[in-house]
C-alpha positions as CSV (number, residue, x, y, z in Angstrom):
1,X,-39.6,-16.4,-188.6
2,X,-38.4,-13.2,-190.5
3,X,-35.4,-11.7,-188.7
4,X,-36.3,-8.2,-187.9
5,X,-34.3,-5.1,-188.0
6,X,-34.3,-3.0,-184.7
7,X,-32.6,-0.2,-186.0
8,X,-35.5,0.8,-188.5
9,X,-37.6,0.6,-186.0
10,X,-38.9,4.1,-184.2
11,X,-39.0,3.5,-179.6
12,X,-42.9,3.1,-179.9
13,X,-42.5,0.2,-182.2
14,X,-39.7,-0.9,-180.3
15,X,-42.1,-1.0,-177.1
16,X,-44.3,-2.6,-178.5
17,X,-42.2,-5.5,-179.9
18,X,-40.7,-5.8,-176.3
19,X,-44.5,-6.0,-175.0
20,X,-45.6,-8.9,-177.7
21,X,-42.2,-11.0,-176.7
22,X,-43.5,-10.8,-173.2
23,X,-46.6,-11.9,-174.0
24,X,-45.1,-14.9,-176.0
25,X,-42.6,-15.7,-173.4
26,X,-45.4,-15.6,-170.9
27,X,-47.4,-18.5,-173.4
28,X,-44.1,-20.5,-173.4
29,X,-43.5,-20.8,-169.8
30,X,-47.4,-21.5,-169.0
31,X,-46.7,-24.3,-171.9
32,X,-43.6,-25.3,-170.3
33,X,-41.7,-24.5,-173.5
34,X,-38.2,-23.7,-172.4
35,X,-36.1,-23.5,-175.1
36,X,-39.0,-21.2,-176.6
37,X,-38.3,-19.1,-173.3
38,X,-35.0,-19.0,-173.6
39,X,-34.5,-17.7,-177.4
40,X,-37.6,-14.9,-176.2
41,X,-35.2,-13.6,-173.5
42,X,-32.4,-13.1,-176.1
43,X,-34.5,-11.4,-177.9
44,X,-35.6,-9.2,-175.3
45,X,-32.5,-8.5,-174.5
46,X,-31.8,-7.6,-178.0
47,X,-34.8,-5.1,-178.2
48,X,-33.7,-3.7,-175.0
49,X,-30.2,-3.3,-176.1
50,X,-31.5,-1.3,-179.0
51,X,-33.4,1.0,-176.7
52,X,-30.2,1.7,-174.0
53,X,-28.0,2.6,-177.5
54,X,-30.9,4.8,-178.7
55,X,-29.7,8.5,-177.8
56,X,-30.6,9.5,-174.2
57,X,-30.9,5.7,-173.7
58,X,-34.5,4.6,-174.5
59,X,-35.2,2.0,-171.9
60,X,-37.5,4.7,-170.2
61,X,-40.1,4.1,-172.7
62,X,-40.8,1.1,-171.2
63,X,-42.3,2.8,-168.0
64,X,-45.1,2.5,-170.1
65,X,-45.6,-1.3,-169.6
66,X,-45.8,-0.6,-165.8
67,X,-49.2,-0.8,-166.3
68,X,-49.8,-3.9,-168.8
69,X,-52.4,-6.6,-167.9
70,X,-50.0,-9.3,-168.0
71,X,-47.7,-10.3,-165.3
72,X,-44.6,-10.7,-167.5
73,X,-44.9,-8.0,-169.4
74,X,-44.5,-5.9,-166.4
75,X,-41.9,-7.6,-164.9
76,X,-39.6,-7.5,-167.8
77,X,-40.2,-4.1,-168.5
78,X,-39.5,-3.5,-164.7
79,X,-36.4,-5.3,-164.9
80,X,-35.2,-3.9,-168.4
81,X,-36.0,0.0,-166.9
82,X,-34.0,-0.5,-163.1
83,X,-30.8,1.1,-164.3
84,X,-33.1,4.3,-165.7
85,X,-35.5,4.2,-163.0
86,X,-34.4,2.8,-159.8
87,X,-37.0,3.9,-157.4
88,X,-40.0,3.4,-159.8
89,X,-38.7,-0.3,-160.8
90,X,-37.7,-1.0,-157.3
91,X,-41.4,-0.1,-156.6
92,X,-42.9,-1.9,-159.2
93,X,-40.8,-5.0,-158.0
94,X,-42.7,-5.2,-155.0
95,X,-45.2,-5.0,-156.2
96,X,-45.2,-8.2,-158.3
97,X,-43.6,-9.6,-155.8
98,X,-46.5,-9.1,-154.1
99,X,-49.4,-10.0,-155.9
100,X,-49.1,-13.6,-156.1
101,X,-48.8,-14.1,-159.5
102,X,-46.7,-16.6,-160.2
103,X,-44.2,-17.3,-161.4
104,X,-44.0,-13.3,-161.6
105,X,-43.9,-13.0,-158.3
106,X,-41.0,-15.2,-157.2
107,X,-38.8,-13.9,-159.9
108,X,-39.7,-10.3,-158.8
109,X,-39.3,-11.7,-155.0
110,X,-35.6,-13.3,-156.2
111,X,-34.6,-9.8,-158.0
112,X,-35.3,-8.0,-154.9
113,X,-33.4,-10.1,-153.0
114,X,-30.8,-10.1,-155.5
115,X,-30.3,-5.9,-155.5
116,X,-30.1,-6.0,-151.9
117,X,-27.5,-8.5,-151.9
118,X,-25.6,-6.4,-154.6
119,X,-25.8,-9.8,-156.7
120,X,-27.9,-8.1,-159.1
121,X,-26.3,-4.5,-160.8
122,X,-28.3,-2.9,-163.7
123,X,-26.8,-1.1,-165.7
């Protein structure tokens, strides 16, 4: 697979790379894929990276994805937007958490418990 560039690429392109990886990640944990997981959640990392250094810190586009159809999209745009919006992640945390989709909802159940135990800083 082509290595792609980040930095030529404008926040609504970024988005929507972040939203595809989620989607694939998704795929490779319903397949039991791990190491496929794995390499999707550095590269997450790496789009999401490229948002925060973006100038007024970008991650806040990703509010968008609140209201994706699938499960892991929103909960790593949740977790990926906590240090930009707090309240709104926190929210949307629970909310996973409590819809019962799983495996969602336990790691949105395990985050939660995580902030509270000030395991778990976003920044």
């Amino acid at each position: 697979m082509k290595r792609v560039n980040l930095e030529r690429l404008t926040v609504d392109e970024l988005v929507e790379r972040f939203a595809s990886l989620a989607l694939e990640q998704d795929k490779a944990l319903l397949d039991s894929d791990i190491s496929k997981a794995s390499r999707l959640y550095w590269k997450l990392k790496d789009v999401e990276a490229e948002l925060k250094a973006r100038e007024g810190d970008q991650r806040r586009a990703l509010l968008k994805l609140y209201d994706h159809p699938n499960a892991q999209v929103r909960l790593k745009a949740t977790k990926a937007t906590l240090a930009v919006a707090p309240e709104a992640a926190r929210r949307m945390l629970e909310t996973i958490a409590e819809s019962r989709e799983f495996p969602q909802a336990g790691e949105a159940g395990m985050s939660i418990s995580n902030l509270d135990a000030g395991i778990f800083k976003p920044t």
